[in-house]
N, C-alpha and C positions, 0 to 999 in steps of 0.2 A: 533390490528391484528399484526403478529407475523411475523417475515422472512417466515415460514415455508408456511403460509397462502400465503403471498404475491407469494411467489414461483412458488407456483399452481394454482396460477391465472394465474401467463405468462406462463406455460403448456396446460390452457386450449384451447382447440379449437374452444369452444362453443363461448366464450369472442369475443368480436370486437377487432381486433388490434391492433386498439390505445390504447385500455381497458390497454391490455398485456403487450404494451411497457412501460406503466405509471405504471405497477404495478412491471417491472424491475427498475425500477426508483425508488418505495420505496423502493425495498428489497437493493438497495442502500445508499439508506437515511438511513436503518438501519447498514449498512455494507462496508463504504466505507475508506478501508487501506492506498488510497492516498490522500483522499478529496474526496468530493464526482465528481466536474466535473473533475478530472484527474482520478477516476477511470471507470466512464461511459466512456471518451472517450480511454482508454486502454481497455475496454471491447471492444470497438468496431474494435481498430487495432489485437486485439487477434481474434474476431468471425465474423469480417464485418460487414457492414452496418443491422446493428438487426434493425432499424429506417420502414429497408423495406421488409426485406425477414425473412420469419420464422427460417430456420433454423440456421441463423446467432443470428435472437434473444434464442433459445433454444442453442444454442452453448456457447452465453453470459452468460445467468444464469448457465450453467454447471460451465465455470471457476468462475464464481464469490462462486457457491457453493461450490469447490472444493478449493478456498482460505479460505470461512471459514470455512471448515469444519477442515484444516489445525489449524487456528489461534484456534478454538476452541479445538483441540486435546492437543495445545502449551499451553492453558490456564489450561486445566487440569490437565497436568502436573505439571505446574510452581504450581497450589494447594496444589497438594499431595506432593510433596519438602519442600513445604513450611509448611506441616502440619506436617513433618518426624521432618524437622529443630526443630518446637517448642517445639515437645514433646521430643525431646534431649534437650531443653533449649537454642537455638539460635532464642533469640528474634528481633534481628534485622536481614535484609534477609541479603545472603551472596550476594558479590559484582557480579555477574553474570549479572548484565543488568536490569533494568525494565523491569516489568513485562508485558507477551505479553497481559494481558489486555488492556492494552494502545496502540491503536490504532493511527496511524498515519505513515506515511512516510515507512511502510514496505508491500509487500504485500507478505502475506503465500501465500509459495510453495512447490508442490514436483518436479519439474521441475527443470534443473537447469538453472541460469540464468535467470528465469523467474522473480524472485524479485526486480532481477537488472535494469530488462529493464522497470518493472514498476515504480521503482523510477524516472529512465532515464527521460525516460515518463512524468511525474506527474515535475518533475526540468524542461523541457522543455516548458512546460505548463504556468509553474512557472513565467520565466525570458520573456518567449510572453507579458504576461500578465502584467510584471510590469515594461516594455520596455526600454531602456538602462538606465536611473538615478532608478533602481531600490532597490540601495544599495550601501553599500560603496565598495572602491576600492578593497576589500580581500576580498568580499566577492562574486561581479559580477566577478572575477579571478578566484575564485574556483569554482563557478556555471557553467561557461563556460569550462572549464578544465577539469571538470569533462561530460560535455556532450560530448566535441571533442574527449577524450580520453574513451568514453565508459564506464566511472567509473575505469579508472585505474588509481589514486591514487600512487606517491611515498606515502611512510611511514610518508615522515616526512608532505608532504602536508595533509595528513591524519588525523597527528596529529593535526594540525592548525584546520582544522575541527573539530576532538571532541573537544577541547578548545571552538570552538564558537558558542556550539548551545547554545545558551543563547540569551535572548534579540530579537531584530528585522531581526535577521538571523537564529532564533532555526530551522524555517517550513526549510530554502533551506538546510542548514547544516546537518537536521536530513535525508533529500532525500540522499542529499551525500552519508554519511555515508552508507545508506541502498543500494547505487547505487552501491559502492565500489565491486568489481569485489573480489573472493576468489579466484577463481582457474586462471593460466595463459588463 
């Protein structure tokens, strides 16, 4: 069974409610841009407690639908570039970023700011969960720094973060990055 399936089962109203809220919970399994428990529980500071009230859980699936429908748009395109590139003869992709099939640490948005705070979100989650000896000294520094400042990043702190998504800091390094603030 499919996103599309699962989707319309948390729509239906015929379904028992527990039904619905288990079946936003797969369309998560199949769809989740921060992990899967830091994106259920940002679905829920975005739509409220969906756990209890209907229309917090139909508010949840709308943004969850509404990110992928994003990440999917980003996917088709990152295709058709890629399919220009080769029939020009650039075989390997131009430096632009991986590809947004790779899922992880960003969450598609039209919104703005919306990406950020899911990152924020999902880092916060993060350092709860792996409670102060969760990492070495530069890396519980930029975790923290980046949540008390919002994801605002000097440049050069920034740069120390792309440098270190590698190894047992790639998951908080890649939130960073994705938390990083664009606009003032």
């Amino acid at each position: 069974m499919g996103f599309s399936e699962r989707a319309r089962r948390v729509r239906d109203e015929h379904t028992a409610y527990g039904r619905r809220v288990a079946a936003l919970c797969s369309c998560v399994s199949l769809y989740h841009p921060i992990g899967h428990r830091a994106t259920l529980s940002f679905l829920e500071e975005l739509a409220g407690p969906y756990q209890r009230h209907e229309k917090a859980l139909l508010r949840a699936l709308e943004a969850l639908e509404a990110s992928r429908a994003v990440w999917r748009a980003e996917l088709t395109d990152h295709k058709n570039a890629r399919l220009k590139e080769k029939r020009l003869g650039r075989r390997v992709p131009s430096g632009d970023g991986p590809p947004p099939g790779r899922m992880g640490g960003h969450w598609y948005a039209t919104v703005p700011n919306l990406s950020e705070r899911a990152a924020a979100h999902a880092l916060k989650l993060w350092e709860r969960d792996h409670g102060t000896d969760f990492a070495d000294d530069e890396t519980r520094s930029l975790v923290r720094e980046c949540i008390a400042t919002g994801g605002r990043l000097t440049g050069e702190r920034l740069d120390v973060v792309l440098a270190r998504r590698t190894g047992d800091a790639r998951w908080p390094m890649t939130l960073i990055a994705s938390a990083v603030r664009t606009s003032p």
